[in-house]
C-alpha positions as CSV (number, residue, x, y, z in Angstrom):
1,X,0.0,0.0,0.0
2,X,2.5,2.4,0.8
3,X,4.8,1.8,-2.1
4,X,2.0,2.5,-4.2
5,X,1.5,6.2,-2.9
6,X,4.5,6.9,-3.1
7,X,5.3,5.5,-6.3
8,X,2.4,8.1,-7.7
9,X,3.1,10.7,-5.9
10,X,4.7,12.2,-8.5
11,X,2.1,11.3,-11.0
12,X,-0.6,13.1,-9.0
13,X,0.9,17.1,-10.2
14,X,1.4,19.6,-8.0
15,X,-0.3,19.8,-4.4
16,X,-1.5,23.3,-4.2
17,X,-2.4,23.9,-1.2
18,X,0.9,22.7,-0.1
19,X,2.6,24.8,-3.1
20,X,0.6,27.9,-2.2
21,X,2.0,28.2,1.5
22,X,5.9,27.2,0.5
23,X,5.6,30.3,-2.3
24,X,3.9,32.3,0.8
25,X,6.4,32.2,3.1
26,X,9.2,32.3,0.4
27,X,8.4,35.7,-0.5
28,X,7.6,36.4,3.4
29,X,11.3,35.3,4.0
30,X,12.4,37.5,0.8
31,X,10.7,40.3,2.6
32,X,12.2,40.2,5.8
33,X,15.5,40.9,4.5
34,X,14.0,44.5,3.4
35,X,12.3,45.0,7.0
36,X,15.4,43.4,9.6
37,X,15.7,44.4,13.0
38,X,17.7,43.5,16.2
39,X,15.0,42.3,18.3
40,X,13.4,40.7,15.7
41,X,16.7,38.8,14.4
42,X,17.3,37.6,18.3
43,X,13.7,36.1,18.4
44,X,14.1,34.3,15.0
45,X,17.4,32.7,16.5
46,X,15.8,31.9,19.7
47,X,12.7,30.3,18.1
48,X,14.7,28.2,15.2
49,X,16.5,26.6,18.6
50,X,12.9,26.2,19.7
51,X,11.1,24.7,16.9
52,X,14.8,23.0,14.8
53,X,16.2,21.8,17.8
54,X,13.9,20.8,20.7
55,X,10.5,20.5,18.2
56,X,12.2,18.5,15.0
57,X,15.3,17.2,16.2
58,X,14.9,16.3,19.9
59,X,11.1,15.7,19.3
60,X,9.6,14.8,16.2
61,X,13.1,12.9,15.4
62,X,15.1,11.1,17.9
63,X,11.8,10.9,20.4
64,X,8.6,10.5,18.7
65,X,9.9,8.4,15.1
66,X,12.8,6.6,16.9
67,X,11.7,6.4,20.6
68,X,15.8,6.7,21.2
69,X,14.6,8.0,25.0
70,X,11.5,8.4,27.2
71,X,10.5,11.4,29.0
72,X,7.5,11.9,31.0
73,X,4.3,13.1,28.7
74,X,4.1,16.5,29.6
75,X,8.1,16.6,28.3
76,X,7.4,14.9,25.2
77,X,4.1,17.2,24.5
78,X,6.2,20.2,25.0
79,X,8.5,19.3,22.7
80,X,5.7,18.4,19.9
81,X,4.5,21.7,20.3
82,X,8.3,22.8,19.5
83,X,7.9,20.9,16.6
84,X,5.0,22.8,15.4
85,X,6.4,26.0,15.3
86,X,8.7,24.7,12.2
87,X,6.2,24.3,9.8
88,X,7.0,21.1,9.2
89,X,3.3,19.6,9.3
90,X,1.6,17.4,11.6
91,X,4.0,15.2,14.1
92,X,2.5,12.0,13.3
93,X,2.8,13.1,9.4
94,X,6.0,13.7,10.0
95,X,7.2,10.4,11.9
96,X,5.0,8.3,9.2
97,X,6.9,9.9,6.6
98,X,10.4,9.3,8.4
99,X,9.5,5.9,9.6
100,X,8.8,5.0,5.6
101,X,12.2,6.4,4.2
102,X,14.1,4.4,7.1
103,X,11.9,1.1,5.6
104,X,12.7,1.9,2.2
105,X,15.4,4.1,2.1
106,X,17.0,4.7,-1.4
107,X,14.0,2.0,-3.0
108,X,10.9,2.6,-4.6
109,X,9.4,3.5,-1.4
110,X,11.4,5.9,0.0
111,X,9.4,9.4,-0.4
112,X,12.5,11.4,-0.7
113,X,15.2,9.5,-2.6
114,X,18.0,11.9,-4.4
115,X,18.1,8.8,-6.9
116,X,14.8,10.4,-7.7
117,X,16.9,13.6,-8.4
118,X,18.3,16.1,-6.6
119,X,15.3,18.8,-6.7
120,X,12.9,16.1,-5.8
121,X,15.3,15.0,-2.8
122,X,15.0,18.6,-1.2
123,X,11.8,20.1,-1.9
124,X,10.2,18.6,-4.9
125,X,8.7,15.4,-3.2
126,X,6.9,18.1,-0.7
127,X,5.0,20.0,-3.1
128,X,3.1,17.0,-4.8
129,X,1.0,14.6,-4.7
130,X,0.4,13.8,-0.5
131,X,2.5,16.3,0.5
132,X,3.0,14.2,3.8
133,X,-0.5,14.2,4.6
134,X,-1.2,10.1,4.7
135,X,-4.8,8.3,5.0
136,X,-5.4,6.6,7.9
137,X,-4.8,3.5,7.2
138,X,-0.8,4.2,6.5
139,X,-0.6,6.4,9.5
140,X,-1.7,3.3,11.9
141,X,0.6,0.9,10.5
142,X,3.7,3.4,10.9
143,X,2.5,5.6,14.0
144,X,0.4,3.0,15.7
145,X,1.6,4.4,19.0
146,X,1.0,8.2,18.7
147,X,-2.4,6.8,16.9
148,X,-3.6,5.8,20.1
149,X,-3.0,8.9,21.6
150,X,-5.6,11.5,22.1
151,X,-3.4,14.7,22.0
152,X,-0.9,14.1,19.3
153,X,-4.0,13.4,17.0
154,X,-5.5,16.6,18.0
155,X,-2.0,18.5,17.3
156,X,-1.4,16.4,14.0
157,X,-4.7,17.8,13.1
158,X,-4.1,21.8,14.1
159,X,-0.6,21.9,14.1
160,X,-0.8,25.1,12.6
161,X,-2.7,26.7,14.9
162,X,0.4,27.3,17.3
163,X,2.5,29.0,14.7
164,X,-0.7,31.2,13.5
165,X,-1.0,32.5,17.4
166,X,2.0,32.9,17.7
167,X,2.8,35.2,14.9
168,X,-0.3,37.5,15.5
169,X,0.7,38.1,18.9
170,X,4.0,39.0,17.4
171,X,3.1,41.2,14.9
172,X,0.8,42.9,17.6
173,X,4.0,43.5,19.8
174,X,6.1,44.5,16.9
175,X,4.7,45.0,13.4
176,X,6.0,43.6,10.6
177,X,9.7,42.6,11.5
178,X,8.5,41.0,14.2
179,X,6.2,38.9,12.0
180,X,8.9,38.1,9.2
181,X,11.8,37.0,10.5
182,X,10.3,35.0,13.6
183,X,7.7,33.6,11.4
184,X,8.1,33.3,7.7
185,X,11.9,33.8,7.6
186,X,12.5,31.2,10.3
187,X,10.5,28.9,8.8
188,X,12.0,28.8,5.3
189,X,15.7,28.5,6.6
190,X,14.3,25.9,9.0
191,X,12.9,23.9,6.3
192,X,15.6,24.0,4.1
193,X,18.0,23.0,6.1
194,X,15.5,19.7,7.2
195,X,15.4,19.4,3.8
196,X,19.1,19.3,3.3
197,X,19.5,16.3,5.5
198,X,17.0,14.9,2.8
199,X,19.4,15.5,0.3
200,X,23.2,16.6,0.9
201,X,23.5,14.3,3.6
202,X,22.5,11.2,0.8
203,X,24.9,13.1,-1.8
204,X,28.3,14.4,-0.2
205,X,29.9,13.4,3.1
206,X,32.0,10.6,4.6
207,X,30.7,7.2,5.6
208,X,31.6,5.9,8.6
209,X,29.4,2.8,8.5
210,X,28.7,0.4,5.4
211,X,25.0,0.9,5.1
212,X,23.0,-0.5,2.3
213,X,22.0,2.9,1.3
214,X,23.9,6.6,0.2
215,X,23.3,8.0,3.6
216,X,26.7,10.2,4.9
217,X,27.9,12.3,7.6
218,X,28.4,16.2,6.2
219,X,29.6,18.5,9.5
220,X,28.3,21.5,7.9
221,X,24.6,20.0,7.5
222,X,25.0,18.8,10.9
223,X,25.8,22.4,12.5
224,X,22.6,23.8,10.8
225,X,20.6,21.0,12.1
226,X,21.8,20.5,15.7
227,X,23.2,17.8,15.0
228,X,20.8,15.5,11.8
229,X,23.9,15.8,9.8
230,X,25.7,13.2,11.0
231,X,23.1,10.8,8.9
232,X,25.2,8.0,8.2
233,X,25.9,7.1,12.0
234,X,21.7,7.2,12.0
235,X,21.2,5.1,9.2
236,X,23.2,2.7,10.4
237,X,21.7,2.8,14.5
238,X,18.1,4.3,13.7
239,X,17.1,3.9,16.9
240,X,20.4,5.7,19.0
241,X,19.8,9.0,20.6
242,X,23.3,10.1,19.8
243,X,24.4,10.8,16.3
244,X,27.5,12.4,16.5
245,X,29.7,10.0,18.0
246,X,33.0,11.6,18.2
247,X,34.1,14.4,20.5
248,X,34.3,16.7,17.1
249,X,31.0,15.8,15.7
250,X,28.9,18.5,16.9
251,X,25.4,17.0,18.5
252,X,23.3,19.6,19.8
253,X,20.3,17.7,20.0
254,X,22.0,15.0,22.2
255,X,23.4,17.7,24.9
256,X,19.8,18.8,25.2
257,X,19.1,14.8,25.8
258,X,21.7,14.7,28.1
259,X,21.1,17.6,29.8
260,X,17.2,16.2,30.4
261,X,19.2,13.1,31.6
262,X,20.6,15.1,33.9
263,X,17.6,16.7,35.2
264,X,15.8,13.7,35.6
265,X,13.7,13.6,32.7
266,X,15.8,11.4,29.9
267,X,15.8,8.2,30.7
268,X,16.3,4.5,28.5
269,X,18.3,6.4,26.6
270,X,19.5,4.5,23.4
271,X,23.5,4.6,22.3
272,X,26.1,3.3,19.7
273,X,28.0,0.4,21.2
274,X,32.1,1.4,21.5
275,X,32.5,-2.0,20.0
276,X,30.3,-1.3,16.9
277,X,32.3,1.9,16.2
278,X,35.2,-0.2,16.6
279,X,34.4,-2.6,14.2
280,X,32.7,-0.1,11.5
281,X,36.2,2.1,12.1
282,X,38.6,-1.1,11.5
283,X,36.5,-2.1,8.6
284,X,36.6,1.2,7.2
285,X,40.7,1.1,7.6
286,X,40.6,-2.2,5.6
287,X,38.6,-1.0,2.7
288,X,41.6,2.0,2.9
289,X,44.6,0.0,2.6
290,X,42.6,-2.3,-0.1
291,X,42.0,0.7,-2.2
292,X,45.5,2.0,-1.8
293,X,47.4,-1.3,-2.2
């Protein structure tokens, strides 16, 4: 069933509803640049550590798709509603559409493939056919767990509703910088750089592991994306709450883990064994001295 949709996805033309808010907040993010201030600037750093960090990467990533850690249920609905603030659709939308390209990543199936091209990688697959908006029947065979729970399927339906609220209270408080750069600014740099990890990170970058797909680890993805870029080590331990492993591989969204480890609220946190890294580093030092012998 779900190779089929996404198999036609692209068949189906262009989503425009979906299309119509992208070229929206485009020209909302082109505007911004023409209307910047200070304040305004501070905020939209402040809320893309909000919504790209604790909502996407902490939440609807490593916490709601993976389950690489529990936290209590008031933790993990505050980071959902971090989540929402990106823009990035409904949580359980999202995890569906994660949990599929992990299933059938770089085959038929995989929503986002950049064998499908580069464009379609990034930002094509978005603006056609579902758009990430599943039936029912898809979202309880990948999300049967959120599925059972009353508020992420009220969320998943309004997800937008935080974002809306919050940018007319800050246009009210500030006028129109204050509703560019936090909101639509934000939110276009936000998606793109999700996006990237879509793309670049399935394009350029060094493997550490030997996965069956063309999933890498690209630092300079990972520093936009608190930490997503280090795909490869993901691909190859899904289900690990850390994804940089090394001291220089920059993990933003594990130190927040950590530091809600630390407070009390992290716990059956899930890691890379030191003997798997062992053996993917020693393999990776035989395929070397293969290719150079």
């Amino acid at each position: 069933m779900q190779n089929e949709v996404i198999l036609t996805q692209r068949k189906t033309g262009i989503n425009w509803t979906t299309t119509s808010f992208m070229v929206i907040f485009h020209i909302g993010a082109i505007a911004a640049l023409f209307n910047f201030s200070g304040r305004a600037f501070l905020l939209t750093f402040l809320l893309w550590i909000v919504s790209g960090g604790l909502g996407i990467g902490m939440g609807f990533h490593r916490l709601l798709t993976h389950r690489g850690y529990k936290v209590p249920k008031a933790v993990e609905y505050f980071l959902t509603l971090c989540g929402t603030l990106a823009l990035e659709g409904g949580q359980i939308d999202w995890v569906v559409t994660h949990r599929i390209h992990h299933a059938f990543t770089e085959k038929d199936g995989d929503p986002h493939t950049p064998r499908h091209g580069v464009w379609w990688s990034h930002m094509g697959w978005i603006l056609t056919g579902t758009a990430q908006q599943w039936n029912e029947k898809i979202m309880r065979k990948y999300a049967p767990d959120l599925m059972k729970d009353k508020f992420h399927l009220l969320i998943n339906r309004f997800y937008w509703i935080p974002l809306t609220v919050l940018g007319i209270s800050l246009f009210f408080i500030g006028g129109w910088p204050m509703l560019l750069w936090p909101i639509f600014f934000r939110v276009v740099f936000g998606l793109h750089m999700t996006w990237l990890v879509n793309s670049a990170t399935h394009l350029w970058g060094t493997r550490r592991f030997e996965t069956t797909d063309d999933s890498t680890n690209l630092w300079w993805v990972a520093l936009v994306t608190f930490g997503e870029g280090w795909h490869n080590n993901h691909h190859a331990h899904p289900v690990a709450a850390r994804h940089g492993i090394k001291w220089y591989e920059v993990d933003f969204n594990w130190y927040g883990i950590t530091l809600l480890k630390w407070l009390g609220l992290a716990t059956a946190i899930k890691t890379i064994s030191q003997t798997d890294i062992e053996e993917a580093e020693a393999s990776k030092l035989n395929r070397t001295l293969a290719k150079a012998a």
